[in-house]
N, C-alpha and C positions, 0 to 999 in steps of 0.2 A: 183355135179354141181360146176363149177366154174364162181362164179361173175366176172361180166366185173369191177367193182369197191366194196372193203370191206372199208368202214367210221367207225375209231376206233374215237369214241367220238361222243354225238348227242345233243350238242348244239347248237347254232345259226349257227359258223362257218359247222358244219359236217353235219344240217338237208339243209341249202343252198345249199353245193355241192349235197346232194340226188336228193335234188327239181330238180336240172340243170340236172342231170343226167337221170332221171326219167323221163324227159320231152325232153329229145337225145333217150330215146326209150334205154337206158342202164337199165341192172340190176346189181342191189345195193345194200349190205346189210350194214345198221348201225347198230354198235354193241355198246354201251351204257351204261358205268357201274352206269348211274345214281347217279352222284355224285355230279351236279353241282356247278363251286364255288360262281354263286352268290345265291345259295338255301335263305339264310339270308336274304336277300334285300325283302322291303316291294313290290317294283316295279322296271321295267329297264325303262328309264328315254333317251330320245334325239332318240329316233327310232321313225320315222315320222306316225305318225296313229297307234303307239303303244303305246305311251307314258304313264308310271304309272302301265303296265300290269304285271302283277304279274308274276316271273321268269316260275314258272311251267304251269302257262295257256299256256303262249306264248310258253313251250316245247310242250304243248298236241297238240295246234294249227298246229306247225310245224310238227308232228311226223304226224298226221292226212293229211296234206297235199302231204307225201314225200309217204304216203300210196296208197294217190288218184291216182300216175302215176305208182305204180306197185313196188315202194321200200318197203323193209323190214327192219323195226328196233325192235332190241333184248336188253332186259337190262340183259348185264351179262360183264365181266370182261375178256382183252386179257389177258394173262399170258407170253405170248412168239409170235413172228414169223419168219418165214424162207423162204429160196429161195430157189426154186429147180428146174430140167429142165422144170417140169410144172405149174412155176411162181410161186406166192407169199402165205404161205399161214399164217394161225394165228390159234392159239390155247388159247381158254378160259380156264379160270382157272377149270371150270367142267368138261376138259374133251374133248371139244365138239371143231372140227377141220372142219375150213372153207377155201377155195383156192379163190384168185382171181386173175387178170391180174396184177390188180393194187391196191397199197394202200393208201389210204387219214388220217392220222394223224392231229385230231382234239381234243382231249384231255384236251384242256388249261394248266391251272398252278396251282402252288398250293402258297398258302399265308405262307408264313414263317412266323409266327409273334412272336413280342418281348416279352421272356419271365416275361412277368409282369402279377403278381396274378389277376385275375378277367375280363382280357384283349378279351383274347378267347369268355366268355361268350359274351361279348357284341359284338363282331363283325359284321359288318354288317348292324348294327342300331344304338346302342347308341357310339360304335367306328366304323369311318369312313376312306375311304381314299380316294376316287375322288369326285372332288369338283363339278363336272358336273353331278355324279350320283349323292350325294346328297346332294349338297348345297344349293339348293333352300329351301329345306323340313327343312332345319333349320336355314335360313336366321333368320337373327336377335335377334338370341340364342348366348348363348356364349358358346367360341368353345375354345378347349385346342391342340395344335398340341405337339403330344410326338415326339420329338426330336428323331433320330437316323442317323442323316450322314448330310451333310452340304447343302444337297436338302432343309431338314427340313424349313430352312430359305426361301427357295424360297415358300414353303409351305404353311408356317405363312401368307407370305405377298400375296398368291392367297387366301387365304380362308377368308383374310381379306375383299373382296370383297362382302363376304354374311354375314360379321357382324362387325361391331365396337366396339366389346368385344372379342379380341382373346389375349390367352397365348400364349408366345410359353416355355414349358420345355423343358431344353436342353438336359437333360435326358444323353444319349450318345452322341447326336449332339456337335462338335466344339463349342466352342462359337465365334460369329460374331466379325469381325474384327472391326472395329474404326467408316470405313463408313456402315457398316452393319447395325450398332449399331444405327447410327443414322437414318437410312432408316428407322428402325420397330421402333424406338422412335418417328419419324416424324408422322407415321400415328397408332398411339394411341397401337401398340403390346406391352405389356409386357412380358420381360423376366425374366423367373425363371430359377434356376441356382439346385437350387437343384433334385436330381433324383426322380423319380416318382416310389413308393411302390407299392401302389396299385389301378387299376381300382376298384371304391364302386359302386355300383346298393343298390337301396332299392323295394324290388319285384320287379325284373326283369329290372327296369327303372336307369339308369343310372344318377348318382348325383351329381361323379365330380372325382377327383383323391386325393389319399392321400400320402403324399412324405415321403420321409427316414428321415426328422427332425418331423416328428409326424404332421403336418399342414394339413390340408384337405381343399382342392380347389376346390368349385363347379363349373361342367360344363356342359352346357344343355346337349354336343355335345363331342368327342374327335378325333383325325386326328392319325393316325398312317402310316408310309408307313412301307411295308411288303418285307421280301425280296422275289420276282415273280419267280420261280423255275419252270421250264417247264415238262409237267407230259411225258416224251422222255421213258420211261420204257417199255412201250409194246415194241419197235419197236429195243433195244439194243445190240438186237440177231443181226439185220442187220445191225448192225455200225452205226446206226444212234445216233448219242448225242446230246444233250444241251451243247452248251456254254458258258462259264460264259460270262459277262455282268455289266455293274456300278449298276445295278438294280437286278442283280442275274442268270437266265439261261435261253438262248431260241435256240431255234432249227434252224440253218444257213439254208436260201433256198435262191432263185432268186424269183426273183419281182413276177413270178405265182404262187410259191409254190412247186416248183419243189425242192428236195434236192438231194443230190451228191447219195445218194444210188439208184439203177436203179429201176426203177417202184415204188417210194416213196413219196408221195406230204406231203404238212403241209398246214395249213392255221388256223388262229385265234390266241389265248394269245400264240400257244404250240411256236410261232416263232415270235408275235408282241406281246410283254407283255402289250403294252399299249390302244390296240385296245378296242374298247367299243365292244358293243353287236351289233351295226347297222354294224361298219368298220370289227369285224369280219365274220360277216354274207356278208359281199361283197367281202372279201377275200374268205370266201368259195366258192360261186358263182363261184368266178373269177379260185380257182381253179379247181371246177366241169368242166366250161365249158374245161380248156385247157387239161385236163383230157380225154375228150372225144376227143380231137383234137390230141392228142398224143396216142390215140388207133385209131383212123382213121389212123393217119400216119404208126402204122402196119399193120392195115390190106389192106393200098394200096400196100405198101410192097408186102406182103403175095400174094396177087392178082397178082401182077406182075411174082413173081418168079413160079406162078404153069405153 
């Protein structure tokens, strides 16, 4: 069998295009290696009538829905794909060899993060990085921003917003210029200058950081940004790459998600690292539906020429 659409990745962005597709009367298989990156997160947080839901309900919810109009989603792993005169196909790491018309590359990214002892553990909860996912749930805590690039500063002074007790370590961050300086002195940020040793947890719970001069600083909360690395691997076989980027890698397309390789879309973090989980779920949509619009435009084609 050849699928009218194969969805490598089945997160918000990739179970979206299913849904559109599914509901165009296309068959679709998502393939899934269940890995998502906000597994960690207690809830995803700014999706209208979602709000708080916990990352894997909301995958069951979506897998269950993409099922109701006749898609199928597999948890297993691309390894490779290729093009040949009878279009696209992908090969799982089992083995196991599927064709379609077209491909959808939804995969997200991956969090690079700074090698600091104890850091990895807490990811996700007790260390943070978007203030919209979850700055409310620790509004009024006090919050530590690890420094790594001159963002940092812009950082400090957004997450300032959900509390009047923020550090900023500058860790590998520049340190602020003169008016900088006085910006996050103005609205009560301290800055620490010295590097940050080690994220501490006491059972599991996060308690503050302890720096290279032996000092230990508690913080309800900690802010790291990660460098966003686009998961482009499946698809390298067809020329497809990530980008570098001031944020790290993402996968060049046009405003639908179309990329320069022929029969290849993207949609979500794998080409907007900054997308939340609602803005990549309407990237997907948006590229489901033009997906189906660019296999109509062959098969009017097709009609024509018989």
């Amino acid at each position: 069998m050849t699928y009218d659409v194969i969805v490598i990745g089945g997160g918000p962005a990739g179970l979206s295009a299913a849904l559109v597709l599914g509901r165009a009367l296309r068959s679709v298989l998502v393939v899934d290696a269940a890995s998502p990156r906000n597994a960690p997160a207690e809830g995803i947080h700014n999706y209208l009538t979602r709000d708080g839901i916990p990352p894997a309900e909301f995958r069951e919810l979506g897998r269950a829905e993409v099922a109701g109009y006749g898609g199928e989603v597999i948890d297993a792993t691309v390894a490779t794909a290729a093009a040949g005169p009878d279009g696209l196909s992908v090969t799982l790491t089992d083995g196991r060899e599927f064709r379609a018309r077209r491909l959808l590359l939804t995969t997200g990214l991956t969090d690079e993060l700074p090698d600091i002892p104890g850091l990895r553990e807490q990811w996700g909860h007790g260390v943070l990085h978007c203030p919209y996912c979850h700055g409310y749930e620790v509004r009024g805590r006090s919050i530590g921003i690890i420094g790594s690039s001159p963002m940092s500063l812009h950082q400090a002074q957004l997450w300032r917003q959900w509390s009047d007790d923020v550090v900023l370590f500058l860790h590998t961050a520049p340190a602020p210029d003169d008016t900088q300086a006085r910006e996050l002195a103005a609205r009560g940020i301290t800055i620490e200058t010295e590097k940050v040793a080690e994220v501490v947890a006491d059972g599991g719970r996060l308690t503050g950081v302890r720096l290279t001069d032996g000092r230990f600083v508690a913080r309800d909360a900690l802010v790291s940004m990660s460098r966003l690395n686009a998961n482009a691997d499946p698809l390298r076989a067809l020329g497809l790459q990530a980008t570098e980027n001031d944020f790290g890698a993402a996968v060049i397309a046009d405003p639908t998600g179309r990329t320069p390789v022929p029969g290849v879309w993207v949609a979500g973090n794998v080409t907007d690292p900054m997308a939340q989980v609602v803005s990549a779920a309407a990237a997907g949509l948006q590229a489901g539906a033009m997906l189906n619009s660019d296999l109509i435009t062959e098969e009017v084609a097709r009609a024509v020429a018989r």
